[in-house]
C-alpha positions as CSV (number, residue, x, y, z in Angstrom):
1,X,189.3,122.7,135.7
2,X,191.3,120.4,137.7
3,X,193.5,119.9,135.0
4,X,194.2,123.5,134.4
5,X,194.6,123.5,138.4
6,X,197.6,121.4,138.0
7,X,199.2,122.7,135.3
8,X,199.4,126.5,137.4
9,X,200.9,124.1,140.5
10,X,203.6,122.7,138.0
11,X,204.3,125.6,137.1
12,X,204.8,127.6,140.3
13,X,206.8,124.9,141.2
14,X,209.2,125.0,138.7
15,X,209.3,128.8,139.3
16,X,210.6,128.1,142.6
17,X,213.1,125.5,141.7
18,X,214.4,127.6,138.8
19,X,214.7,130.7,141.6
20,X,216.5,128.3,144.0
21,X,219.2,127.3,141.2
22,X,219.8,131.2,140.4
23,X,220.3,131.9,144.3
24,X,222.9,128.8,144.7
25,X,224.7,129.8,141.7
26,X,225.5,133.5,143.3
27,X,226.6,131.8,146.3
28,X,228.5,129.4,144.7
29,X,230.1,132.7,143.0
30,X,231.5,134.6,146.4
31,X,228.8,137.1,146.0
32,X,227.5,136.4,150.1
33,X,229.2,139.0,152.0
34,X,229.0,139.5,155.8
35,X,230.1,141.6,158.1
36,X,233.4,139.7,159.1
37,X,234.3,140.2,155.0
38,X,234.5,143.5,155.8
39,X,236.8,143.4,158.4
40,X,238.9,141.1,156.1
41,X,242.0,142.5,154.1
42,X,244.5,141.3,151.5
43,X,241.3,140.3,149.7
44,X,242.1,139.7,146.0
45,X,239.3,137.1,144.0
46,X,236.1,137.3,143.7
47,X,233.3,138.7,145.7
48,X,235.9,139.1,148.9
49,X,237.7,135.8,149.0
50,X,241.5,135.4,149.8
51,X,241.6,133.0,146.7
52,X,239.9,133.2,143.3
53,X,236.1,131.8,143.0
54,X,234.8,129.2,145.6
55,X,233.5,126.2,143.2
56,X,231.2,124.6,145.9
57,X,228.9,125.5,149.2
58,X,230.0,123.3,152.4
59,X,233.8,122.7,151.5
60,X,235.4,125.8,151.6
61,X,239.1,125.2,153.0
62,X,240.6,128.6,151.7
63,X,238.1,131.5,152.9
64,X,238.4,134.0,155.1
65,X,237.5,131.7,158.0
66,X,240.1,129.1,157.7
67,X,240.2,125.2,157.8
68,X,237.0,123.9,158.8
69,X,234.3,122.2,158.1
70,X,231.9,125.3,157.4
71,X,228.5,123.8,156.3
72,X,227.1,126.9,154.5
73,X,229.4,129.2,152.2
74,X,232.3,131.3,153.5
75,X,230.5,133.9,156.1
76,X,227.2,132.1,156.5
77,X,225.3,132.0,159.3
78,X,224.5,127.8,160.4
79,X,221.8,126.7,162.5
80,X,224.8,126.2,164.9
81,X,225.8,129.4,165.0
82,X,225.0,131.5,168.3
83,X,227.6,134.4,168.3
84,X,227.1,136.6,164.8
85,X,228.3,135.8,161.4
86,X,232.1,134.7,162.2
87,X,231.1,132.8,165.3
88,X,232.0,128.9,166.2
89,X,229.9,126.5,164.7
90,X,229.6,123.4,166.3
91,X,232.0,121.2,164.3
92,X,234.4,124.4,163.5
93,X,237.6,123.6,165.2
94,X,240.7,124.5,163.5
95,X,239.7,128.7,161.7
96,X,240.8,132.0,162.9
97,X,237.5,132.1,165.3
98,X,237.8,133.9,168.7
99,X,235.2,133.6,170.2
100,X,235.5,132.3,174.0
101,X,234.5,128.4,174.3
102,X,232.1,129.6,177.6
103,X,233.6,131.8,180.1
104,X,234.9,135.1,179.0
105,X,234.0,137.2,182.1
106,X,237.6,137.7,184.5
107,X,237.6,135.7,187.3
108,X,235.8,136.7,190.8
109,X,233.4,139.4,188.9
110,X,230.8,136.8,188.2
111,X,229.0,135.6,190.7
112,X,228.7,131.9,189.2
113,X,232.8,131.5,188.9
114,X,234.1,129.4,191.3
115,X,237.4,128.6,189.3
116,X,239.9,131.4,191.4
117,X,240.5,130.6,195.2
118,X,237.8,133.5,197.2
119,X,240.0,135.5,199.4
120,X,240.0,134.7,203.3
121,X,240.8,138.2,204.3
122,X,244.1,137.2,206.5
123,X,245.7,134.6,208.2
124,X,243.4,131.5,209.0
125,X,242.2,131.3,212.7
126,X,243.2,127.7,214.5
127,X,243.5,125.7,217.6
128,X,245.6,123.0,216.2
129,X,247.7,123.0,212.8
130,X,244.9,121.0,210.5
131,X,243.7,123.5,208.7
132,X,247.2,125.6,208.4
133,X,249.0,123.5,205.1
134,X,251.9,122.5,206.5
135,X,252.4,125.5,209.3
136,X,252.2,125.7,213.0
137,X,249.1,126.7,215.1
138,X,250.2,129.8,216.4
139,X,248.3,130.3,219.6
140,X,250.6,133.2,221.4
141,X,247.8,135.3,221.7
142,X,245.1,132.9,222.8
143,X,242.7,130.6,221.9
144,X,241.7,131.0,218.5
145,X,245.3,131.1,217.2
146,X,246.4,131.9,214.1
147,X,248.2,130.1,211.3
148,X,251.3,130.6,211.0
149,X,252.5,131.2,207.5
150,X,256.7,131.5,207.3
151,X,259.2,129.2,209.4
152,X,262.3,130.0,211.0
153,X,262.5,127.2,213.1
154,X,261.2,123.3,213.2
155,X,258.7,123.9,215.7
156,X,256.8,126.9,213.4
157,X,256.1,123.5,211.0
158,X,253.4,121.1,211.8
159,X,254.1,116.8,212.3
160,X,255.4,115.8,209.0
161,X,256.6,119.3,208.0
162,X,259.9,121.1,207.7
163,X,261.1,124.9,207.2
164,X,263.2,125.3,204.1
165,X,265.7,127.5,203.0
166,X,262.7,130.0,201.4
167,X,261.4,130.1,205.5
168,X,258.2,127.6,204.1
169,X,257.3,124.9,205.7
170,X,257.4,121.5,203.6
171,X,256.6,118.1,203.3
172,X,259.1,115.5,204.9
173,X,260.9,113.1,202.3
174,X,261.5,109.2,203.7
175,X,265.1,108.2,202.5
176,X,268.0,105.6,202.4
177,X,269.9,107.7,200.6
178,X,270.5,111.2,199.1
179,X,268.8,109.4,195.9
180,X,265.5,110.8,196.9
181,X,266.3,114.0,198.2
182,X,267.1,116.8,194.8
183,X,270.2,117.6,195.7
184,X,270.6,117.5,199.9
185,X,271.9,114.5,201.7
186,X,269.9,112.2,203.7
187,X,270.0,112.8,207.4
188,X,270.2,108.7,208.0
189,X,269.4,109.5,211.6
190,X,266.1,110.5,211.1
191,X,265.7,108.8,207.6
192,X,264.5,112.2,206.1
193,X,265.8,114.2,203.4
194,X,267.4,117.6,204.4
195,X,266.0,121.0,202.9
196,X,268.7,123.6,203.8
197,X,272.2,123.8,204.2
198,X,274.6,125.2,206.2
199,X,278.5,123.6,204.6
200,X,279.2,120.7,202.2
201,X,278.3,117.8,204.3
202,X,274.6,118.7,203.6
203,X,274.3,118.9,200.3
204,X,274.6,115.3,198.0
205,X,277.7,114.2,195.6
206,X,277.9,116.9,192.9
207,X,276.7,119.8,194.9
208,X,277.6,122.3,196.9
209,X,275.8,124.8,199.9
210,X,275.6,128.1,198.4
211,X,275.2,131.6,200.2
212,X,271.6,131.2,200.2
213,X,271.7,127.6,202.3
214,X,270.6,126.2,199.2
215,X,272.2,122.9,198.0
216,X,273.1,123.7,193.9
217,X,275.2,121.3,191.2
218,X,278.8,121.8,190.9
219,X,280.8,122.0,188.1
220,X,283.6,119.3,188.0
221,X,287.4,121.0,187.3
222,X,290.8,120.5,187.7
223,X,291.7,124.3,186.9
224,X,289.4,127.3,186.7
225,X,288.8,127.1,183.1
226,X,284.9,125.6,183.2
227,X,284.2,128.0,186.5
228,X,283.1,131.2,184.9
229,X,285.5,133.6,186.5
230,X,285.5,131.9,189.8
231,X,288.5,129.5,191.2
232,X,288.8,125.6,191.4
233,X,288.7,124.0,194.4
234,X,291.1,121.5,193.6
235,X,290.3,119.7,197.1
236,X,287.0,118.8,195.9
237,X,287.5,119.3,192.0
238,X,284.9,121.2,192.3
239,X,284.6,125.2,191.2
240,X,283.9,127.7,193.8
241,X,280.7,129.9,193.3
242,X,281.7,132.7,195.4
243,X,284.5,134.8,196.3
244,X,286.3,136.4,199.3
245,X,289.6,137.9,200.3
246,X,290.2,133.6,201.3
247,X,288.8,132.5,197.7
248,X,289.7,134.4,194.8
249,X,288.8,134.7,191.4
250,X,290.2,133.5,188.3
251,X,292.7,135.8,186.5
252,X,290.6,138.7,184.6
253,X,288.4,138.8,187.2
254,X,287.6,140.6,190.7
255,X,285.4,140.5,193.4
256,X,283.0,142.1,194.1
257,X,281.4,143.2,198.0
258,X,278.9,140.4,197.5
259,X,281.3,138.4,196.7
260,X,280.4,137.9,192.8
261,X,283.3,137.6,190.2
262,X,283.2,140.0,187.4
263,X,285.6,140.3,184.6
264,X,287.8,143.2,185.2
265,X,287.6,146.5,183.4
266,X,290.8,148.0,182.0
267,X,290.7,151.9,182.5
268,X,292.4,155.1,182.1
269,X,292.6,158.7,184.3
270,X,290.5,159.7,181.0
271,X,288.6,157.1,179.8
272,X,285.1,158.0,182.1
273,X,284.5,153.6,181.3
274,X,283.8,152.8,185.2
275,X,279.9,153.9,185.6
276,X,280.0,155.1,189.4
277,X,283.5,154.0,190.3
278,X,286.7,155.9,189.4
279,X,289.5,154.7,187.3
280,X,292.5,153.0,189.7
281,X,295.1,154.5,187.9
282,X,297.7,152.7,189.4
283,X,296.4,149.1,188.3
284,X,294.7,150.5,185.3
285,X,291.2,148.8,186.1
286,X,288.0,150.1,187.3
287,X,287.6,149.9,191.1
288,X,284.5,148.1,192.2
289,X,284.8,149.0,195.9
290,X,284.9,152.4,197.5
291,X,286.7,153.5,200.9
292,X,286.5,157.5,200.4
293,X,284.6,159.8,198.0
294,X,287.8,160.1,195.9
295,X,287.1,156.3,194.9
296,X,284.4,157.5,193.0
297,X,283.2,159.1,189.7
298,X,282.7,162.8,189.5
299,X,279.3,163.4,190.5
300,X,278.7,160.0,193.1
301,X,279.7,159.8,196.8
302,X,281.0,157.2,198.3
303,X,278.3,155.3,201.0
304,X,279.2,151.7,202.9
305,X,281.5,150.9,199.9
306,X,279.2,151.8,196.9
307,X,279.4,155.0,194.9
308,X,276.3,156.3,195.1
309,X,274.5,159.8,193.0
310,X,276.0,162.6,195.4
311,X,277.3,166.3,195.6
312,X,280.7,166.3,197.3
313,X,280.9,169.5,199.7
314,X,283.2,171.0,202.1
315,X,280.2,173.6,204.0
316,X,276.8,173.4,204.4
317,X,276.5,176.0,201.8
318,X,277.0,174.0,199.1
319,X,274.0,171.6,199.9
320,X,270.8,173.6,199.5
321,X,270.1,173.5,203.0
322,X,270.9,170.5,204.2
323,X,274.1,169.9,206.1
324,X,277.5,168.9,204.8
325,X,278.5,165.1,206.4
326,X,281.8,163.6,205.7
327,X,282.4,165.3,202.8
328,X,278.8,164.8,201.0
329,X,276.1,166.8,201.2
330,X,272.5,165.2,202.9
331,X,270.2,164.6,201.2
332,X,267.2,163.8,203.8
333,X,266.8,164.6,207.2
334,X,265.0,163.5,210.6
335,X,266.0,166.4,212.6
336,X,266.6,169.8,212.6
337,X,270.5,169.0,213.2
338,X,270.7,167.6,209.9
339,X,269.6,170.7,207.6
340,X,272.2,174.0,207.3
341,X,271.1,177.3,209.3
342,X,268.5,179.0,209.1
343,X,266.2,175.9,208.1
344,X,264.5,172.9,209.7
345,X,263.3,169.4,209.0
346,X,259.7,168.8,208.3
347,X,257.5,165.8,208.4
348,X,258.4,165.1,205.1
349,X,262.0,164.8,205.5
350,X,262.9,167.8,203.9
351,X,265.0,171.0,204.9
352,X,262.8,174.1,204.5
353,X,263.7,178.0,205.3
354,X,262.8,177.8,209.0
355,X,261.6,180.9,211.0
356,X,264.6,182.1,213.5
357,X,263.7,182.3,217.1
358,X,265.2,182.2,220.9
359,X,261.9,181.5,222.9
360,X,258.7,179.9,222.1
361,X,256.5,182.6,222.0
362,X,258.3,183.6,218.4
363,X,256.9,180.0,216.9
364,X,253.6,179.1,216.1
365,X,252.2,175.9,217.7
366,X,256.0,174.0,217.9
367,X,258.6,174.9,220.1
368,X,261.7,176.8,219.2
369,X,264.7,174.6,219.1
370,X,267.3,176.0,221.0
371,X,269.4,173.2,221.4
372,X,271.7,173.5,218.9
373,X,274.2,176.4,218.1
374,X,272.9,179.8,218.1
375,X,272.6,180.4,214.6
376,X,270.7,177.5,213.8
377,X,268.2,178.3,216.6
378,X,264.7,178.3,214.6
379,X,260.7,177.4,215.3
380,X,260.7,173.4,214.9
381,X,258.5,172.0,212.1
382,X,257.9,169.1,213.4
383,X,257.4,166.5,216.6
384,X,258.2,163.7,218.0
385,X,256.0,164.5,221.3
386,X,254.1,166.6,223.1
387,X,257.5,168.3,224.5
388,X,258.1,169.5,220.6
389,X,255.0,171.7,220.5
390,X,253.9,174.5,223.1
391,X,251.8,172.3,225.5
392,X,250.9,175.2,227.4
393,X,248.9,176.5,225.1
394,X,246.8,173.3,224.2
395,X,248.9,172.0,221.2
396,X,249.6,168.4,221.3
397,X,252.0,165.9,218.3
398,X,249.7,163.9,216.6
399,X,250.7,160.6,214.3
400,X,251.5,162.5,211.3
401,X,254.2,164.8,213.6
402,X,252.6,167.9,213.5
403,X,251.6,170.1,216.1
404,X,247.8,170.6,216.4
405,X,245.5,172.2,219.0
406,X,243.9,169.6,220.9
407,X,240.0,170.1,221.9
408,X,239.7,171.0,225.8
409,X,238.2,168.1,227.6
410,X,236.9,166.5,231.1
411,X,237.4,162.8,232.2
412,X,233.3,162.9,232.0
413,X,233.3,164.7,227.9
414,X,235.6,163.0,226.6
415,X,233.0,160.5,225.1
416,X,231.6,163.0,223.6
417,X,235.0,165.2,222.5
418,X,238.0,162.8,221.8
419,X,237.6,161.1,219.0
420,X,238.2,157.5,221.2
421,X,241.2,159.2,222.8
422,X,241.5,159.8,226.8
423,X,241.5,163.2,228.0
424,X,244.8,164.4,229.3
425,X,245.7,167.9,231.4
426,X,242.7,169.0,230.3
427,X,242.9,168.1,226.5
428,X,242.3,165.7,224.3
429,X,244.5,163.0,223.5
430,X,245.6,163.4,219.8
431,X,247.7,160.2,219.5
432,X,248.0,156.7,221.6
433,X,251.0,154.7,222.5
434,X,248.8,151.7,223.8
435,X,245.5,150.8,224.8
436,X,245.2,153.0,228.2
437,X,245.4,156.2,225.6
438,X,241.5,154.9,224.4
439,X,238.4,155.1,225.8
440,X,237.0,151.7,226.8
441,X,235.4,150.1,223.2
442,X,238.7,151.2,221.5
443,X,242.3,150.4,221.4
444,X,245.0,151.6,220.1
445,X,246.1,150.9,216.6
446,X,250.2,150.7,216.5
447,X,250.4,151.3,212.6
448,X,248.8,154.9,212.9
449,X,249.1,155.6,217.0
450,X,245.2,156.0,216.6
451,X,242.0,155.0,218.6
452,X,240.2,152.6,216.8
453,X,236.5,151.1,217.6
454,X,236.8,147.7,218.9
């Protein structure tokens, strides 16, 4: 019995074995497949791998998941793995794996990231400049102040600071020379490097002060040729970087307003090659600056030396109801004097047909506008004050310049009836120009002209 006992175990066992063998010889032939081979293309050996068969389990440098050191066959899942069949295995460093080393959630949506800088909700309060980075206390408006944050002067920098040509405050640099100092010269006074600029004198050898008080490397020359279009500045053999009726450019090129040099553009009456700007027939080149309408390209008008998108006119009725100005028809408007009869301005800076009148009582809530001529007496359509709309009848101008009817009121209701506002002839407040147009526990808001709670 026991022998016949051990025979059956020998020979479950080598059941096993030989069923072990059979599985590792269909991995060893690519027949595994996983979900990431199905997402694989451009697959063209055996059982789904880029090359033909795999020959052993555990070295694998050609399958779908790249170089590595995968321990099982291509797709297999290793006791390492945490994040599906193509996941990172622990000593997987160098395959196409994406997945995230820890953190893939954006920054300030979990609760445990602490790697993006929480928002302070405005400028820092202070009573001295230590916790403002550089910037003055500003304490104008009491005790706390607040930080300032943008220099114009020394003093809006704290000790050890100074205010740059970008308005920031920055650290002072120690110096012997302009060695230290990235291009400014070292105010030997004071043994500190300078920031800004205002001429050549501040700025060290091989730069110059640009328009934007900035101190910037020069080019060395000795005629314009290296300059780009601008002129030599044979006094300093240096080349200019701006122009000006003083400082021209370099033949083949002009200047432009801001004082840029561009190459110039050869035209002709017909040649339409100017963009904006008409052809100057008489040079032959495109003008670049504009004195009248004519200096421009059909279809542009001429505005503080630009050509600008325009319609030329000579009357109003040629502009859609706006009026004709200089030549060029408007194209926005802030009062009723700028749109053509018979239409008005409204809060969105827009003529609109206008309803024609000669006393108030022929408007609706606005006044009629009689100030103008005659025939471009109509009802307004919107207000600047309380004189634009028909007080008398309860309508007061509120911040978005339109005339609404204001809820009747007491000194002793208002609490109850204006919104924060006072009560005024009998009505409610509808806007605020400071404080004393609140109730007490408000004040007045100068972005919106509104009461707000304190």
């Amino acid at each position: 019995m026991r022998g016949t006992a051990r025979l059956h175990r020998v020979a479950l066992l080598s059941a096993a074995l030989m069923v072990g063998v059979w599985l590792t010889m269909i991995a060893g032939c690519g027949g595994t497949s996983s979900k990431g081979d199905a997402q694989l293309t451009q697959d063209t050996g055996i059982g789904g791998d880029a090359t033909n068969g795999d020959t052993t389990n555990g070295s694998d440098l050609t399958s779908e998941d790249g170089a590595g050191n995968d321990l099982t066959s291509e797709d297999g899942v290793t006791p390492g793995d945490t994040s599906g069949e193509d996941g990172v295995s622990p000593t997987d460093t160098s395959g196409e794996d994406t997945v995230a080393p820890v953190d893939t959630t954006p920054a300030d949506t979990n609760p445990g990231d602490t790697s993006v800088q929480p928002d302070t909700g405005g400028p820092l309060s202070c009573t001295d400049p230590s916790p403002c980075g550089g910037y003055a206390c500003n304490l104008t408006g009491g005790s706390p102040g607040v930080c300032r944050t943008q220099c114009f002067f020394e003093a809006h920098c704290a000790t050890g600071f100074t205010c740059d040509a970008d308005n920031a405050c920055v650290p002072l640099v120690s110096c012997s020379d302009s060695a230290a100092c990235n291009g400014y010269a070292c105010n030997q006074q004071q043994g500190v490097c300078l920031v800004s600029c205002d001429g050549p004198g501040d700025c060290a050898d091989g730069y110059a002060c640009g328009q934007d008080n900035k101190c910037f490397q020069t080019t060395p020359c000795s005629d314009p040729a290296p300059c780009g279009g601008y002129s030599c500045n044979t006094d300093q053999s240096v080349c200019h970087v701006n122009c000006s009726l003083q400082v021209p450019c370099a033949n083949g090129y002009t200047c432009t307003l801001g004082g840029t040099c561009i190459p110039v553009v050869t035209c002709t009456a017909e040649s339409n090659n100017c963009g904006t700007f008409a052809c100057n027939t008489t040079t032959g080149s495109c003008r670049i600056l504009c004195l009248s309408h004519d200096h421009c390209a059909d279809g542009n008008i001429c505005q503080q030396g630009s050509c600008v998108p325009g319609t030329r006119c000579t009357t109003d009725d040629e502009c859609s109801g706006y009026d004709c100005n200089n030549g060029a028809c408007r194209t926005s408007c802030t009062q009723n004097a700028h749109c053509a009869a018979g239409n008005a301005c409204n809060p969105q800076d827009q003529c609109v047909t206008a309803t024609a009148c000669t006393q108030n009582d022929q408007c609706t809530a606005f006044e009629c506008d009689t100030g103008g001529n005659p025939d471009r007496n109509v009802c307004r359509l919107r207000c600047g004050s309380d004189a634009d709309c028909q007080a008398n009848l309860g309508y007061r101008c509120d911040p978005a310049q339109t005339c609404v009817l204001a809820a009747e009121c007491t000194n002793e209701t208002a609490a109850t009836t204006c919104n924060g506002f006072t009560c005024n002839d009998g009505r409610c407040r509808v806007r605020c120009a400071g404080n004393q147009h609140c109730l007490d526990g408000f004040h007045c808001d100068q972005a919106t002209d509104s009461c707000i709670a304190n």
